[in-house]
N, C-alpha and C positions, 0 to 999 in steps of 0.2 A: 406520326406516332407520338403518345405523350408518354414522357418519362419522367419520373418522380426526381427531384435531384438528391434526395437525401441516397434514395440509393445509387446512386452516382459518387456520392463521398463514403459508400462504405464499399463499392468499389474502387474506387482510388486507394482505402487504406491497406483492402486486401495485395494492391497491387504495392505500395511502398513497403508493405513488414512482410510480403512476402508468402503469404498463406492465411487459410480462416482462422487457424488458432489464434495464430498472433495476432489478428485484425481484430477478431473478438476482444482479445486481450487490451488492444489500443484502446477498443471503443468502451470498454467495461460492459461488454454485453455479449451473452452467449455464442458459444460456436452452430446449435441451431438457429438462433437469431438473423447469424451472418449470412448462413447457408437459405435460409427463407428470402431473405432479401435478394441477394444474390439470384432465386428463382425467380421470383417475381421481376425481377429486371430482365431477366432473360426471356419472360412469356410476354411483358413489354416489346422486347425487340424484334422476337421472333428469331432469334440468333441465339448459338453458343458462346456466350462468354468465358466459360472457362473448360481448357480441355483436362477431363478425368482420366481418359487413358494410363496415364501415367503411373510412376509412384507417388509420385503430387500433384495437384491441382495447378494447372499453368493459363495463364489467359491467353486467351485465342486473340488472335488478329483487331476481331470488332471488339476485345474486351479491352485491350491496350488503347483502342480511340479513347471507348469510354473512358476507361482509369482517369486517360488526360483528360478528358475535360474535366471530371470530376475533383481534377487536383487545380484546374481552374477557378472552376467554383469555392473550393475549399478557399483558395487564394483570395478572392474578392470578399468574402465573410468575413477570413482575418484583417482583409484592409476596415471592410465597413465596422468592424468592431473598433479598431482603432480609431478612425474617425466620429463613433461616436461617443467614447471615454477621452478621445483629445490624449491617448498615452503619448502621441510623438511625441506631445511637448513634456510629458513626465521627467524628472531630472531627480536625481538626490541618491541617498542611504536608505535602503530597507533592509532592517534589523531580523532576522531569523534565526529562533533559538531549534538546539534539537537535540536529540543525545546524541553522543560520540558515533557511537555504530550508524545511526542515521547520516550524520553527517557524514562519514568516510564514504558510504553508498551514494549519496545524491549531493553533493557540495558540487563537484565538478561538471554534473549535468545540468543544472540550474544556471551556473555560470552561462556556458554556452548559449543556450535556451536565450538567456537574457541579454547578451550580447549579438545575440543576431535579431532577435526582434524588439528590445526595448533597450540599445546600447547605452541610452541615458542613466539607465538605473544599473546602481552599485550595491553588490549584497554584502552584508554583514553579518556573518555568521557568530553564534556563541552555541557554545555548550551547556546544555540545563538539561534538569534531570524534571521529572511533574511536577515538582513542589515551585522550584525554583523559578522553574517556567512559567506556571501562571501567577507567581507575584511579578515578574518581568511584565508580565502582558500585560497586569492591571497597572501599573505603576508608569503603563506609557513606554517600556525600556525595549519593548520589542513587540513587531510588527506584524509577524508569523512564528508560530511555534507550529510542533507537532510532536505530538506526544502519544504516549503508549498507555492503555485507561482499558479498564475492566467494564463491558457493560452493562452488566448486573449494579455496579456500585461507579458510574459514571461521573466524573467529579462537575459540577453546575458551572457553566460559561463565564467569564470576567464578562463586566459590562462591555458593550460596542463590538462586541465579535461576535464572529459565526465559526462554525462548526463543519468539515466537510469529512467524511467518512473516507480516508485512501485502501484500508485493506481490512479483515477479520478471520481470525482464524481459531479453531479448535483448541484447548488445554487438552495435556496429556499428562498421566502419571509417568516418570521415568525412573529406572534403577541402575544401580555399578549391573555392569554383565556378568560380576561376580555373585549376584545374589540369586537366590531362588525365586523365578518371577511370581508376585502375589498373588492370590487367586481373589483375595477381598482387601479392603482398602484398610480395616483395622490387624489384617497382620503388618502392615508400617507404623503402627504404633508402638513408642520404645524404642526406634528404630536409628539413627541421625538423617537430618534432612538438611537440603541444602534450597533457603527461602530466598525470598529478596526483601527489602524495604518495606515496609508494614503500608506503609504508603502509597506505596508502587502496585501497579494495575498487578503483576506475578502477586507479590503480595498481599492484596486480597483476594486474591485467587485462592491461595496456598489457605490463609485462614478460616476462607467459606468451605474448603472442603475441610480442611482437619477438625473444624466446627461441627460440622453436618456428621461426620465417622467416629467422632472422638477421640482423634488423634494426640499424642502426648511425643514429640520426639525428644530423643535421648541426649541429642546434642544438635543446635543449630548454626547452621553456617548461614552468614547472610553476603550475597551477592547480586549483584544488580546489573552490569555488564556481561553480555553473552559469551566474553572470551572467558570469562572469571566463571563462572557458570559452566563449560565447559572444562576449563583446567581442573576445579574440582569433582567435577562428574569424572575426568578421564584418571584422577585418584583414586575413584570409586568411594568418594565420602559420604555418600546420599543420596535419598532419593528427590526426588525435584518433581513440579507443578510448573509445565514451561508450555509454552504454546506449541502446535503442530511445528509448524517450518524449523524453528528450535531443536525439535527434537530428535528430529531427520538428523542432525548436524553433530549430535554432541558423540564424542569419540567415548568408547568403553561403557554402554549405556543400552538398556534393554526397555523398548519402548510396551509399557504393556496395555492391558485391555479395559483398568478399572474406569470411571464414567466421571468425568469431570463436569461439575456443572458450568453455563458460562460459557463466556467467548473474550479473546482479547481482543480490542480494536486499535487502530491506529488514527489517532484525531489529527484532523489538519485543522488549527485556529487563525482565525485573521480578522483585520478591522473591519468593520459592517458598516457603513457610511459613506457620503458622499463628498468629502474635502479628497486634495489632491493625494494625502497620503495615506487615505483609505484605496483609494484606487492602486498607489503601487502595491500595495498588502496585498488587493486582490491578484493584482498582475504576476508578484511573486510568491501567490499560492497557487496560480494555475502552472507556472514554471516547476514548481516543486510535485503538484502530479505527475504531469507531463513526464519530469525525469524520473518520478518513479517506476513509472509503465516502462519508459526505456529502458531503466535497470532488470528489472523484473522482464522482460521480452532478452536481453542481453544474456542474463543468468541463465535461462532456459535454453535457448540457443546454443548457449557454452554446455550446456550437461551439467554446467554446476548444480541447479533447482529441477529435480529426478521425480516430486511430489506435485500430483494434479491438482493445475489452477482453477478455482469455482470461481466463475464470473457470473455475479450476481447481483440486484439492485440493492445498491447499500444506503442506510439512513443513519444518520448523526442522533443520537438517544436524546438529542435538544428538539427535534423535529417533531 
């Protein structure tokens, strides 16, 4: 029989994370995607590979051979990939900037990541906000950043880097639970709002709509940290322009129905070239995926992230 191995490594993945969802989720591609391939390996084999009976999808017998080999395979890519970037011999500091919130989520999974497969390389983390970040990048001062960017008004790439897209999600208008939820976007006119950084992706978020509605607020709070953002939403001082997953989150807050134009993205930058220490930037921007997926798989798992994941093909607005 001939078997494809690619679907052999997204058998392997369903069997490591444990179901389609999550395997989707690893792979950045659909839970019909998974479930397709998955069939098609099975009309290959002539065999059930996973048993449905269940409350969940379990591999059968011949799907655990395959899983392994596929985690086989999987293993021989990662060597040939090493052997042909030469990371074993990679050694040094790769500098990564990110916000606080970023950092407390993926600092710790990057680590790991990086000490079981590229132990030579030591991360460097700093904290930077956009502004600060890409003067860091151009200036040489750091290696990888990742940043939070509007893609309607997407800020233009420092020279020598690229661009890789980790997430995007929906803006939403939000209120105190104390207010009367809006029916139109100009009864928050007059109103106090709670913005961020004029600069900052929320930020021109917030001014493309109050632009577009003819928004005037009565008093504005500016915050830029999602704890700070929430502690005053849970005062009930404002209304706010915060991304979906945000808005799940913030205590005392009435998520409503007005229409935000826009989407936020999540940028991952790094050096584009071919010297030694373009190659660790890229090694420790596929690390800092990698642990995103596994936060994000983690979160959901725990019930903390309650809001359905769209896995879909994302491009970088440099592309």
């Amino acid at each position: 029989m001939d078997l494809d191995p690619r679907r052999l490594l997204v058998l392997a993945t369903v069997a490591r994370t444990g179901g389609i969802a999550p395997a989707a989720r690893a792979l950045g591609v659909s839970r019909s995607a998974v479930s397709q391939q998955l069939a098609a390996l099975e009309q290959e084999t002539g065999l059930p590979l996973l048993d449905r009976t269940g409350p969940r999808p379990e591999l059968t017998g011949a799907g655990r051979v395959l899983a392994a080999t596929g985690e086989q395979i999987s293993g021989q890519l990662a060597a040939a990939r090493e052997q042909l970037t030469g990371s074993q011999s990679l050694g040094g500091q790769v500098a990564i900037g990110a916000s606080p919130w970023m950092i407390a989520r993926l600092a710790a999974g990057v680590v790991r990541l990086l000490n079981h497969y590229h132990p030579g390389l030591e991360p460097s983390f700093q904290e930077h906000d956009l502004v600060g970040g890409l003067r860091a990048m151009r200036l040489g001062e750091l290696d990888v950043l990742v940043l939070a960017d509007d893609r309607d008004t997407a800020v233009p790439l420092p020279p020598g880097t690229r661009a890789r897209l980790m997430g995007e999600d929906d803006y939403r208008v939000v209120v105190p639970d104390s207010w009367e939820p809006p029916k139109t976007p100009q009864e928050l006119s007059g109103r106090p709002w709670i913005t961020a950084p004029p600069q900052s992706a929320r930020g021109r978020a917030f001014a493309r709509f109050a632009a577009e509605h003819g928004i005037e607020p009565a008093t504005v709070h500016v915050a830029e940290h999602p704890a700070t953002v929430a502690a005053l939403m849970a005062a009930r001082l404002g209304a706010a322009v915060v991304p979906t997953f945000m808005a799940a989150q913030l205590p005392q807050a009435t998520t409503t129905t007005l229409p935000v134009g826009g989407t936020l993205i999540f940028r991952l930058l790094h050096r584009d070239g071919h010297t030694a220490q373009d190659l660790t930037s890229g090694i420790a921007a596929d690390a800092l995926l990698q642990a995103a997926r596994n936060h994000l798989e983690a979160e959901t798992a725990a019930g903390r992230v309650t809001l359905e994941i769209r896995v879909r093909a994302l491009r970088d607005p440099s592309e």
